[in-house]
PDB file of N, CA, C and O in Angstrom, chain B, residues numbered from 101:
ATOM      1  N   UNK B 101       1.462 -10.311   1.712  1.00  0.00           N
ATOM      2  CA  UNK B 101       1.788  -8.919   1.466  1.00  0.00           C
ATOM      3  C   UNK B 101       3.167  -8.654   2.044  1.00  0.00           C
ATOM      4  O   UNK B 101       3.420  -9.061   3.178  1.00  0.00           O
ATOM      5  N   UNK B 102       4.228  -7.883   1.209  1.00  0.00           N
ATOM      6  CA  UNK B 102       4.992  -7.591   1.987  1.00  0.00           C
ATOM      7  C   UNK B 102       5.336  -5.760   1.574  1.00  0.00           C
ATOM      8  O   UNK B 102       4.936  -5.203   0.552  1.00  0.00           O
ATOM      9  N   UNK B 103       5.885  -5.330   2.308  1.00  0.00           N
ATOM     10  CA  UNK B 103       6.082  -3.904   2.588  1.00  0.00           C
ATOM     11  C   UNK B 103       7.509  -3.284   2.154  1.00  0.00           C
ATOM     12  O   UNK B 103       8.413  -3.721   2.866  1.00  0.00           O
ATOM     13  N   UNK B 104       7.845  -2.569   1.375  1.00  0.00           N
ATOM     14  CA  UNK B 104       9.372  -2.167   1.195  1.00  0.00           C
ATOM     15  C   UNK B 104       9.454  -0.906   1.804  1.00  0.00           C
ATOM     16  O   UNK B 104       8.577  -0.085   1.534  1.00  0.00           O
ATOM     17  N   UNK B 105      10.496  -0.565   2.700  1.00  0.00           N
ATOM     18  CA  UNK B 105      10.466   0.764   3.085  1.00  0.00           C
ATOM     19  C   UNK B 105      11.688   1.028   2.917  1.00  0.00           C
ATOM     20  O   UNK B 105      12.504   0.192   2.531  1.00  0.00           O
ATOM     21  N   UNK B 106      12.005   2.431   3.234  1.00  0.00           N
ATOM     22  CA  UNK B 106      13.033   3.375   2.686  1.00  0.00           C
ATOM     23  C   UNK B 106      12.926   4.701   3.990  1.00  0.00           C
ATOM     24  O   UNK B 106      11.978   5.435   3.708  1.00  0.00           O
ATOM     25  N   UNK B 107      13.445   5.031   4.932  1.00  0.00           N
ATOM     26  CA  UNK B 107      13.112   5.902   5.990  1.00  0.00           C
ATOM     27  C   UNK B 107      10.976   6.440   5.358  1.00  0.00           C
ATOM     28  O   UNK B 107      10.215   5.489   5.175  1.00  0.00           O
ATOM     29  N   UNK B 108      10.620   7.383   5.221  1.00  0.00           N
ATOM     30  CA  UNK B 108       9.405   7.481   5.320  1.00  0.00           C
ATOM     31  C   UNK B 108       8.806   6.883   3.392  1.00  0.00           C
ATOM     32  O   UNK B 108       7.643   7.118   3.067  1.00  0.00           O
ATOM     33  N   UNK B 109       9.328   6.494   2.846  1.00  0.00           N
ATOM     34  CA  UNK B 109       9.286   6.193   1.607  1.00  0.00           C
ATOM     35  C   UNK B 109       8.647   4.484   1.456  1.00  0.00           C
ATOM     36  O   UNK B 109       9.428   3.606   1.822  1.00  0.00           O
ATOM     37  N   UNK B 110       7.622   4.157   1.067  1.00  0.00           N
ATOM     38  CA  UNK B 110       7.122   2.481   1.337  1.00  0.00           C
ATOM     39  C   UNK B 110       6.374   2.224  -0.097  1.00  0.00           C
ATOM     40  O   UNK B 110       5.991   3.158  -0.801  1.00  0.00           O
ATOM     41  N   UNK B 111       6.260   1.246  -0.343  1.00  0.00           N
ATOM     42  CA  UNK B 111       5.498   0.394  -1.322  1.00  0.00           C
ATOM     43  C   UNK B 111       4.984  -0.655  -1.124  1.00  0.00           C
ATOM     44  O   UNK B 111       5.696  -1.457  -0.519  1.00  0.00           O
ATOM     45  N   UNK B 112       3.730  -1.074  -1.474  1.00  0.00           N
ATOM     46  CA  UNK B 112       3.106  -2.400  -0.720  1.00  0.00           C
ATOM     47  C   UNK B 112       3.008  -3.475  -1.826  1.00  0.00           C
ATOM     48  O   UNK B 112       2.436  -3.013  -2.813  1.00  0.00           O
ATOM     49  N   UNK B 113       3.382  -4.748  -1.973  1.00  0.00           N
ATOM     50  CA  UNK B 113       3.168  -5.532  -3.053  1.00  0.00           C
ATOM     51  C   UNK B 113       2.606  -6.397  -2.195  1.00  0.00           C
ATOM     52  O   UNK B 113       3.019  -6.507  -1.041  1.00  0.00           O
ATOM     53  N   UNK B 114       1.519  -7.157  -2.717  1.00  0.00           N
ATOM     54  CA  UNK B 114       0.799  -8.391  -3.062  1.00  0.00           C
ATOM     55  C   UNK B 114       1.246  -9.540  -3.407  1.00  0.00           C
ATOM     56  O   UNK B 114       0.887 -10.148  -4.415  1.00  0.00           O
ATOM     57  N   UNK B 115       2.539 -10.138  -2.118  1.00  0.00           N
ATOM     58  CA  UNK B 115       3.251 -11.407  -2.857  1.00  0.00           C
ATOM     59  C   UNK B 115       3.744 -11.815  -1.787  1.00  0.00           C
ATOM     60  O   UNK B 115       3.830 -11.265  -0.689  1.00  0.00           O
ATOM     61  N   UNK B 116       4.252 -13.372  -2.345  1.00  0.00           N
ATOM     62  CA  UNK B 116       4.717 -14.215  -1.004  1.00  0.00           C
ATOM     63  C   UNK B 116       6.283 -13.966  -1.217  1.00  0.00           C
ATOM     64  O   UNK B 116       6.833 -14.290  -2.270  1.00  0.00           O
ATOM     65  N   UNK B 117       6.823 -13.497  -0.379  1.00  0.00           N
ATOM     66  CA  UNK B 117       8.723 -13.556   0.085  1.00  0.00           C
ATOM     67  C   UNK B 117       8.799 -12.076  -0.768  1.00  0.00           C
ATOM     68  O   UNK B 117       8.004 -11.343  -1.356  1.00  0.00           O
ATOM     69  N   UNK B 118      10.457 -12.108  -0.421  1.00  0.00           N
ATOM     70  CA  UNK B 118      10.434 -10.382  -0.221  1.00  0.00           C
ATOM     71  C   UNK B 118      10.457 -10.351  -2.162  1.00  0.00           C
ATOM     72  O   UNK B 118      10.401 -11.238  -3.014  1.00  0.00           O
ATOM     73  N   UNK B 119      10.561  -8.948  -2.209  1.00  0.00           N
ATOM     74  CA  UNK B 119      10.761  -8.060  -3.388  1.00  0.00           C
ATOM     75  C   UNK B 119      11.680  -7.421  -2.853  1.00  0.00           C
ATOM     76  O   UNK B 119      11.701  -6.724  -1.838  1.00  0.00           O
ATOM     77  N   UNK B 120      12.900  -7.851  -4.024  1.00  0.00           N
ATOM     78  CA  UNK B 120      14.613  -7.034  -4.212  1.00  0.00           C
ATOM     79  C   UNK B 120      14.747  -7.255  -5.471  1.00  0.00           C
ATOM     80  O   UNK B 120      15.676  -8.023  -5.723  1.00  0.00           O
ATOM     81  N   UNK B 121      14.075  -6.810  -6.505  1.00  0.00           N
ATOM     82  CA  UNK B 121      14.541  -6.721  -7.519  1.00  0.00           C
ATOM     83  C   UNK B 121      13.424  -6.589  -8.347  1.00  0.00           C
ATOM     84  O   UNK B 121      12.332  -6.913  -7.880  1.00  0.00           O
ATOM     85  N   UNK B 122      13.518  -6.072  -9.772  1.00  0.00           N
ATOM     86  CA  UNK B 122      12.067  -5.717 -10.300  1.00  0.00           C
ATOM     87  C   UNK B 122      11.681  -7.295 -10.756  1.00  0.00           C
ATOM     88  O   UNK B 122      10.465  -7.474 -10.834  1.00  0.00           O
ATOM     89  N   UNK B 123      12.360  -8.247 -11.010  1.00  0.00           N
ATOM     90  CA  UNK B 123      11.896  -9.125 -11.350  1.00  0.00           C
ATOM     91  C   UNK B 123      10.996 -10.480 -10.243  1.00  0.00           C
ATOM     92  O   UNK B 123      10.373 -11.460 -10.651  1.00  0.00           O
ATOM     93  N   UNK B 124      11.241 -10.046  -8.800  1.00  0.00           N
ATOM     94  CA  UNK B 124      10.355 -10.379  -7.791  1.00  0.00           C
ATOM     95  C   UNK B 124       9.059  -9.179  -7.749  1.00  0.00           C
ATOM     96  O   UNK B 124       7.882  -9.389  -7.453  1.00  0.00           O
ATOM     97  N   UNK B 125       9.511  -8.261  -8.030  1.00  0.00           N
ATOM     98  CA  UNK B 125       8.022  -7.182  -7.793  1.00  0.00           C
ATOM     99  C   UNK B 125       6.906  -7.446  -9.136  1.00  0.00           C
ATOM    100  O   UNK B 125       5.717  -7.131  -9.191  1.00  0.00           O
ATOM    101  N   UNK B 126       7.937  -8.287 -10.395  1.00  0.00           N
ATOM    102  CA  UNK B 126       6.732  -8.198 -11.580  1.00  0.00           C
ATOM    103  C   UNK B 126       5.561  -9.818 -11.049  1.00  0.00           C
ATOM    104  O   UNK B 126       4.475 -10.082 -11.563  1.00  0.00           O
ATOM    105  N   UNK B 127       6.326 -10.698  -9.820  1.00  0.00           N
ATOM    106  CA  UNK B 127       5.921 -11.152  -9.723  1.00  0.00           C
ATOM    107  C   UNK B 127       4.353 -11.063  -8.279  1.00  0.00           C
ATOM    108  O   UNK B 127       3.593 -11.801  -7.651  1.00  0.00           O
ATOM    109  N   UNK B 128       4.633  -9.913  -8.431  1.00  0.00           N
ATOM    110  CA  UNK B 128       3.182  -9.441  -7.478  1.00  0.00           C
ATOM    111  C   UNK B 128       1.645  -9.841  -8.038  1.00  0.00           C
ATOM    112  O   UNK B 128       1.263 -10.567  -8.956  1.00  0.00           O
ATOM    113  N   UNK B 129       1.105  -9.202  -7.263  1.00  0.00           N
ATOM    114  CA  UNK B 129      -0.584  -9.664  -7.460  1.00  0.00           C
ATOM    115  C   UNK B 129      -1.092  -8.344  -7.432  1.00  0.00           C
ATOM    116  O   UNK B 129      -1.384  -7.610  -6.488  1.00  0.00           O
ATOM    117  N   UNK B 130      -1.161  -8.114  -9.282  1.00  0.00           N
ATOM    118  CA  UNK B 130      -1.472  -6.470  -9.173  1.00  0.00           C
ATOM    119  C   UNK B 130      -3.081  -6.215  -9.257  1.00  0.00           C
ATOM    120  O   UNK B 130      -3.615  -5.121  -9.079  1.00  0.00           O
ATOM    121  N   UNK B 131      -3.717  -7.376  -9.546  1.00  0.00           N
ATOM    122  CA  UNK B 131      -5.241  -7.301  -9.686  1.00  0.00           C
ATOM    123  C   UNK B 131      -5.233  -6.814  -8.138  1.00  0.00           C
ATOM    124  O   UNK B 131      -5.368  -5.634  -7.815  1.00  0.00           O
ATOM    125  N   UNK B 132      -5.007  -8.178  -6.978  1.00  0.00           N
ATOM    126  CA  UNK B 132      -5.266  -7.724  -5.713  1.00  0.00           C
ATOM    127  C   UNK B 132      -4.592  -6.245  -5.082  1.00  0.00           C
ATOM    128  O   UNK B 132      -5.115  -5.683  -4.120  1.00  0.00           O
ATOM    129  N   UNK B 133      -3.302  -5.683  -5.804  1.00  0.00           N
ATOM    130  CA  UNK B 133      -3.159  -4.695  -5.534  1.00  0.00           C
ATOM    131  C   UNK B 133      -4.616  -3.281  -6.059  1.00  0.00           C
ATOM    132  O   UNK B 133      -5.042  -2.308  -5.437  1.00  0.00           O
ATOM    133  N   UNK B 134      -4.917  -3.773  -7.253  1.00  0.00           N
ATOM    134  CA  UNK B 134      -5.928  -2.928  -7.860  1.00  0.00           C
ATOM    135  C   UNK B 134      -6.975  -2.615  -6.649  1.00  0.00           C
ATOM    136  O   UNK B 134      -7.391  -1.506  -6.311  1.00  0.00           O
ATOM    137  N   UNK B 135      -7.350  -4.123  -5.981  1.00  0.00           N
ATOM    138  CA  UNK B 135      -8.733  -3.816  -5.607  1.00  0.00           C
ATOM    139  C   UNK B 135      -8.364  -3.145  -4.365  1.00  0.00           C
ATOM    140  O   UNK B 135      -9.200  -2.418  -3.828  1.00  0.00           O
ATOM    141  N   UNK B 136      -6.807  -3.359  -3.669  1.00  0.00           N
ATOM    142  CA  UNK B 136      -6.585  -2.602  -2.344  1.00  0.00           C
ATOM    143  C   UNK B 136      -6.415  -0.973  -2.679  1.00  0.00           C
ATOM    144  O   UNK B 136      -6.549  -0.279  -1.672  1.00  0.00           O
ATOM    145  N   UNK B 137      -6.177  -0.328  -3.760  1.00  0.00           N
ATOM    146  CA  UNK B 137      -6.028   0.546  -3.597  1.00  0.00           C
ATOM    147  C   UNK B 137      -7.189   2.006  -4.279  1.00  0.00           C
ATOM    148  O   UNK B 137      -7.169   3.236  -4.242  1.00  0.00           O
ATOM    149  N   UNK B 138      -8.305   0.670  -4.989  1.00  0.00           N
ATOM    150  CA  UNK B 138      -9.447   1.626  -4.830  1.00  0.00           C
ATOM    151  C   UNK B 138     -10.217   1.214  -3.352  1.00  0.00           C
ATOM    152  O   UNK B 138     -11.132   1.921  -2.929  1.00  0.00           O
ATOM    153  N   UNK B 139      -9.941   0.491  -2.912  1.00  0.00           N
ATOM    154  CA  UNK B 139     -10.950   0.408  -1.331  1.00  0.00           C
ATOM    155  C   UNK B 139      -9.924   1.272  -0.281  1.00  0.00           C
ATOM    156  O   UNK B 139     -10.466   1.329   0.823  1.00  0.00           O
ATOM    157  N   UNK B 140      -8.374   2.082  -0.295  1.00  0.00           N
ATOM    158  CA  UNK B 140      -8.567   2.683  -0.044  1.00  0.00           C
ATOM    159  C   UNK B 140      -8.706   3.796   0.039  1.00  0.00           C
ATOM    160  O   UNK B 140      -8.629   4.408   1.104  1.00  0.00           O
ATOM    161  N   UNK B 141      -8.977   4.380  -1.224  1.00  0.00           N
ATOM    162  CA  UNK B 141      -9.461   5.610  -2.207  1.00  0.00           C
ATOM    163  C   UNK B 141     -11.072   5.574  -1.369  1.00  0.00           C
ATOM    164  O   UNK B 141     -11.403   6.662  -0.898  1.00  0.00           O
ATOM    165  N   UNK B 142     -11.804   4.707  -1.219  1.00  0.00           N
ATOM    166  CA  UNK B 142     -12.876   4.882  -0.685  1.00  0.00           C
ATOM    167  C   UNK B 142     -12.877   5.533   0.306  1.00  0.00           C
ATOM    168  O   UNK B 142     -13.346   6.668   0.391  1.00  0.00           O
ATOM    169  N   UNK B 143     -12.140   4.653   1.557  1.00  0.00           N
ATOM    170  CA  UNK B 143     -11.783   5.435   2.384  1.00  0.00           C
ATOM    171  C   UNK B 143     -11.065   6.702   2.782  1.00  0.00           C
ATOM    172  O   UNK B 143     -10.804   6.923   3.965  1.00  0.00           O
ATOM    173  N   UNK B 144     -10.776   7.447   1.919  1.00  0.00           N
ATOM    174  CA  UNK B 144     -10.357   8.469   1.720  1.00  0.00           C
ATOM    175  C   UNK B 144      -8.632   8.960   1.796  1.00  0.00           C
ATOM    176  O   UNK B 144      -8.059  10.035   1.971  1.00  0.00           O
ATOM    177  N   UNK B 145      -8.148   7.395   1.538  1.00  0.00           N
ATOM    178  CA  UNK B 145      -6.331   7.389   1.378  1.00  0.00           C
ATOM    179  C   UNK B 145      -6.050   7.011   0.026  1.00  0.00           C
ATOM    180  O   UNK B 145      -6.534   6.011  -0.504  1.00  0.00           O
ATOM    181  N   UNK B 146      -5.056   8.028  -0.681  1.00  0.00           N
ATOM    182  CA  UNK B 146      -5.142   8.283  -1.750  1.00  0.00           C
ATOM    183  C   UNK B 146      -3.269   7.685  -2.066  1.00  0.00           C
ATOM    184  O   UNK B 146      -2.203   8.246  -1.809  1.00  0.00           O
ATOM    185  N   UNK B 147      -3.512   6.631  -2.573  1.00  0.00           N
ATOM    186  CA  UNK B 147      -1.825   6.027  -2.904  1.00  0.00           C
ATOM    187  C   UNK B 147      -2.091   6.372  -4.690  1.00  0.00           C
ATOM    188  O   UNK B 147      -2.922   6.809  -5.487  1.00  0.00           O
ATOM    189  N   UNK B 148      -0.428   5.695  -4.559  1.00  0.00           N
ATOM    190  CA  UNK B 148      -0.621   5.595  -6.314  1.00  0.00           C
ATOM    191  C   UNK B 148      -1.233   5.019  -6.762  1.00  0.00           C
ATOM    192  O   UNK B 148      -2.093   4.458  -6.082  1.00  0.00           O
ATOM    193  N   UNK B 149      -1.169   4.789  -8.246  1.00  0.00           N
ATOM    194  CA  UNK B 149      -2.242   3.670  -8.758  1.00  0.00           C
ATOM    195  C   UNK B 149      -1.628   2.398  -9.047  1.00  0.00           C
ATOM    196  O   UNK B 149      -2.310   1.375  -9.108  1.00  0.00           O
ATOM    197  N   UNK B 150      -0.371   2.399  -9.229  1.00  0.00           N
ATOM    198  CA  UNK B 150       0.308   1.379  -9.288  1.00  0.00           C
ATOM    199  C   UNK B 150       0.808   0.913  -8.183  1.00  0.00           C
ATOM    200  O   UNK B 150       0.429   1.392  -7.114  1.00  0.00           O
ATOM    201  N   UNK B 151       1.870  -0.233  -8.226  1.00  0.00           N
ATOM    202  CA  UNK B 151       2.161  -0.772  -6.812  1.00  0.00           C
ATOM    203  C   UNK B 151       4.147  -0.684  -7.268  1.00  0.00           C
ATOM    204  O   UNK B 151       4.958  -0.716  -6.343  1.00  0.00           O
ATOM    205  N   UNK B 152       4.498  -0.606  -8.350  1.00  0.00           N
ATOM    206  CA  UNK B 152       5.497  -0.204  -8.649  1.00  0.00           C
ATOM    207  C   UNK B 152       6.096   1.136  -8.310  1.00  0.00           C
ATOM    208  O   UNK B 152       7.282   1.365  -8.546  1.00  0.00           O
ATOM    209  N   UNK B 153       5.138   2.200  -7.655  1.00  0.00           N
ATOM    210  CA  UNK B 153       5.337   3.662  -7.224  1.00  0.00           C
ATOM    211  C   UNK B 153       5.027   3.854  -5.534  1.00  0.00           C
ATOM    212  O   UNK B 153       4.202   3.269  -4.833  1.00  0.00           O
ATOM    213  N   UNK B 154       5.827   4.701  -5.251  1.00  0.00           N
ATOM    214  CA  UNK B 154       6.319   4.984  -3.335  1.00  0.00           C
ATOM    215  C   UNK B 154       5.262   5.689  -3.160  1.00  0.00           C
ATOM    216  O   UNK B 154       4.783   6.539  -3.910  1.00  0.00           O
ATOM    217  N   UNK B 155       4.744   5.168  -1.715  1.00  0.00           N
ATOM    218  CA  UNK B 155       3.967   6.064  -0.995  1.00  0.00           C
ATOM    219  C   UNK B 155       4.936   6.941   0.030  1.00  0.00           C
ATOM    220  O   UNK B 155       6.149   6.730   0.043  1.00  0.00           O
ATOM    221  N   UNK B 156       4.434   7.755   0.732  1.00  0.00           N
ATOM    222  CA  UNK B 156       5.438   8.554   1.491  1.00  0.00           C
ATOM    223  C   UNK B 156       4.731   8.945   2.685  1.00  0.00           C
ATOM    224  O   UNK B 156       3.642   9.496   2.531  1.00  0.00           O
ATOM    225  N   UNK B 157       5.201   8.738   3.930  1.00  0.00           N
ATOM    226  CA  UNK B 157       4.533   9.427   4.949  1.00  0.00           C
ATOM    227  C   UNK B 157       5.192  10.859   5.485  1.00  0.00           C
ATOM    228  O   UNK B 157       6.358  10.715   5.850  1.00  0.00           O
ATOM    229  N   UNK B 158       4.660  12.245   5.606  1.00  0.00           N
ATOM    230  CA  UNK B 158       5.705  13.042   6.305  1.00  0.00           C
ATOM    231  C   UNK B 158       5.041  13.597   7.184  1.00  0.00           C
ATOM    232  O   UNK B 158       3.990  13.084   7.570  1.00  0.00           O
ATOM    233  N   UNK B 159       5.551  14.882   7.748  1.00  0.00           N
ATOM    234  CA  UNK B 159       5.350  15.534   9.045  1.00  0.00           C
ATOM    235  C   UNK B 159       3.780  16.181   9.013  1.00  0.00           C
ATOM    236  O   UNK B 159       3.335  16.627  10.071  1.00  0.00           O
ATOM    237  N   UNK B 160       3.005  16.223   7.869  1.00  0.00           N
ATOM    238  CA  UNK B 160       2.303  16.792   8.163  1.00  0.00           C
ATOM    239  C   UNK B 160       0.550  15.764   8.232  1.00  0.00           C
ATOM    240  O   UNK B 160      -0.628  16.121   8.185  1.00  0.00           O
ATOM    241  N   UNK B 161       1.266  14.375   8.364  1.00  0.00           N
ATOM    242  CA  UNK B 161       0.177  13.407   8.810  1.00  0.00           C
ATOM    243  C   UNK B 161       0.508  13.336  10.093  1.00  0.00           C
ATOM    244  O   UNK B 161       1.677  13.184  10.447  1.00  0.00           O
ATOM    245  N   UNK B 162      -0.496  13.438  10.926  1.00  0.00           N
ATOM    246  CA  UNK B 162      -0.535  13.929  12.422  1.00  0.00           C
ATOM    247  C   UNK B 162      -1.178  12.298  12.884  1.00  0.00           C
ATOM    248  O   UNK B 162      -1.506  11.405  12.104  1.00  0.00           O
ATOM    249  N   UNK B 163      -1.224  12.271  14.428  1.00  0.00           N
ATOM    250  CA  UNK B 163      -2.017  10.832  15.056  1.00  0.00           C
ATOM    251  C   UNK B 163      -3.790  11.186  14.418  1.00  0.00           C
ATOM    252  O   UNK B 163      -4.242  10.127  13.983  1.00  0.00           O
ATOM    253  N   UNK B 164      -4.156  11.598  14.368  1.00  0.00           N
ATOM    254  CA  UNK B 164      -5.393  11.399  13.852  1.00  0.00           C
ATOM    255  C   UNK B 164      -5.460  10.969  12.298  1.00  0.00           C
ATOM    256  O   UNK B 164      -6.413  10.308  11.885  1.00  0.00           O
ATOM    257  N   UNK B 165      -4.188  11.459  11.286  1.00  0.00           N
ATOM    258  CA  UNK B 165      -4.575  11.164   9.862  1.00  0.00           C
ATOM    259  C   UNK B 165      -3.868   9.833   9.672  1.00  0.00           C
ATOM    260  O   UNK B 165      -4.022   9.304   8.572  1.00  0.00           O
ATOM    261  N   UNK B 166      -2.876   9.011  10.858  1.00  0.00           N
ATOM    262  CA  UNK B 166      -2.562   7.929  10.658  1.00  0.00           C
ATOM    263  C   UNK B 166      -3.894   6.842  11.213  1.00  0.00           C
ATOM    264  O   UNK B 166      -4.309   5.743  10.843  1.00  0.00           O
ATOM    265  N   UNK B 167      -4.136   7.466  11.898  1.00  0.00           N
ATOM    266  CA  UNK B 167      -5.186   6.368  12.431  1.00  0.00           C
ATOM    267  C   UNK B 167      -6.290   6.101  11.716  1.00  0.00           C
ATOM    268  O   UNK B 167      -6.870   5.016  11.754  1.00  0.00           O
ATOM    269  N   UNK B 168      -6.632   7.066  11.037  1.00  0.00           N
ATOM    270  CA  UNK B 168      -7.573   6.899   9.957  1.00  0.00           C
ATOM    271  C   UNK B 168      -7.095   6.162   8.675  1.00  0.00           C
ATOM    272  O   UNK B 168      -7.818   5.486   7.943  1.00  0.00           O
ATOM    273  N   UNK B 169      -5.721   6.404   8.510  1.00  0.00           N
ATOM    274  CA  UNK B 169      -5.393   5.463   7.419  1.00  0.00           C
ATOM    275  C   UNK B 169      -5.012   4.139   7.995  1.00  0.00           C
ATOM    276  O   UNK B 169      -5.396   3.067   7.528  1.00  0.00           O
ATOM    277  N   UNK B 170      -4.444   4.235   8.756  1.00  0.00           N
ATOM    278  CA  UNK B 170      -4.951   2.542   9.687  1.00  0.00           C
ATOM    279  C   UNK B 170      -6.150   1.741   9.116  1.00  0.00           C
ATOM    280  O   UNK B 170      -6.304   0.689   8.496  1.00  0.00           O
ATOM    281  N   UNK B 171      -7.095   2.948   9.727  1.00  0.00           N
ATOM    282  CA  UNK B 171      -8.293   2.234   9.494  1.00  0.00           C
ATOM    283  C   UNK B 171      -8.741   1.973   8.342  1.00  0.00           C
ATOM    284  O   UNK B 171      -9.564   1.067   8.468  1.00  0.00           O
ATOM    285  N   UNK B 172      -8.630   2.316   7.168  1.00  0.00           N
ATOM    286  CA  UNK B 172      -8.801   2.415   6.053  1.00  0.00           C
ATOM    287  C   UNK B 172      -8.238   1.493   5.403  1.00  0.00           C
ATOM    288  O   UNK B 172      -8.815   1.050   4.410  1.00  0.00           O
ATOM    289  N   UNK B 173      -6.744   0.881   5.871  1.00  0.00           N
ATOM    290  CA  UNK B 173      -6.523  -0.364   5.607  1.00  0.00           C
ATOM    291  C   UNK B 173      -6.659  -1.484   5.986  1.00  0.00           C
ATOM    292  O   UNK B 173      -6.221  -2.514   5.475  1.00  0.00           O
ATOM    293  N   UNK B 174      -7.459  -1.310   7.179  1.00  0.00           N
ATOM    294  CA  UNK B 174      -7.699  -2.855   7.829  1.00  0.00           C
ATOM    295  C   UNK B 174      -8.740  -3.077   6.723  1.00  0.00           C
ATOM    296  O   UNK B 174      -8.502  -3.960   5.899  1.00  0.00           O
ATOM    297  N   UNK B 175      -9.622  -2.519   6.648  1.00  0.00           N
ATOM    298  CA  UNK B 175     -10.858  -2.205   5.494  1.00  0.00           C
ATOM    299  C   UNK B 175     -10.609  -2.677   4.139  1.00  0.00           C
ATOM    300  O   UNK B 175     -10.920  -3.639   3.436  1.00  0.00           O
ATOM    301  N   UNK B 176      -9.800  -1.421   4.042  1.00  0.00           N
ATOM    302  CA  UNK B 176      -9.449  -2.197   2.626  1.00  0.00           C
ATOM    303  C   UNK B 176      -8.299  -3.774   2.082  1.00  0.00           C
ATOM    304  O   UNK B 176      -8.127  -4.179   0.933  1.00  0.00           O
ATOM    305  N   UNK B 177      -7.877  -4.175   3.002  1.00  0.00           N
ATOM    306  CA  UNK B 177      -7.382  -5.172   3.034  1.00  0.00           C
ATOM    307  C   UNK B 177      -8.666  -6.309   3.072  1.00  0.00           C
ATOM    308  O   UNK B 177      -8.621  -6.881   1.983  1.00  0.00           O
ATOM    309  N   UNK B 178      -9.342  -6.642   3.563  1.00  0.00           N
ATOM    310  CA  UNK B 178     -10.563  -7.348   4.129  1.00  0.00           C
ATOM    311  C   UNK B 178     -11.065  -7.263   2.476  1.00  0.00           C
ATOM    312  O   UNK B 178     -11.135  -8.326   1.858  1.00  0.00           O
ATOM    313  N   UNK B 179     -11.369  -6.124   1.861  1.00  0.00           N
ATOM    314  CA  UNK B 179     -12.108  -5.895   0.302  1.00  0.00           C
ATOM    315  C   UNK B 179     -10.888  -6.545  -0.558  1.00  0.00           C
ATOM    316  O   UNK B 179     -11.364  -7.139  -1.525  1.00  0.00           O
ATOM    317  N   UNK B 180      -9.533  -6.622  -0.519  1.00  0.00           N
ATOM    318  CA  UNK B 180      -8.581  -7.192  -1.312  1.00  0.00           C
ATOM    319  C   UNK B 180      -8.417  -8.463  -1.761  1.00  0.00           C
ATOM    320  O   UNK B 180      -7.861  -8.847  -2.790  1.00  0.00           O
ATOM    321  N   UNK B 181      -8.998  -9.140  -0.820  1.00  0.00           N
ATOM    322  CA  UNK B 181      -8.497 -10.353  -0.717  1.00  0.00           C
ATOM    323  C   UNK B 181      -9.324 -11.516  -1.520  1.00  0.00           C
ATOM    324  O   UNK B 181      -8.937 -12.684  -1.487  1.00  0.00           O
TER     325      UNK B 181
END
């Protein structure tokens, strides 16, 4: 897995070595992205549906709504794989 960020702006792809360019990101693992991002819809963190689109963190996720999405991804990572 690797992580692209942008100050609070991130995207998670499903792949070995980085993504800089769309033609490393088409090479992701969008099934395993699929299953990470309904397990963590379960848990009640709501990303895009694709893995080509930014998640965003801002001011109004507090220490309790990160920690829960923490948790939600240790979880749903474990169901991804």
């Amino acid at each position: 897995m690797t992580i692209n960020r942008v100050g609070s702006m991130l995207t998670v792809f499903f792949t070995e070595g980085p993504v800089t360019d769309y033609a490393s990101a088409k090479r992701a693992d969008t099934a395993r992205y699929a299953r990470y991002f309904h397990a963590m819809r379960e848990g009640g963190v709501f990303l895009a549906p694709s893995q080509f689109e930014a998640a965003f963190v801002s001011l109004a996720h507090g220490e309790a709504e990160l920690a829960a999405a923490a948790q939600a991804c240790r979880l749903a990572l474990e169901k991804a794989r």
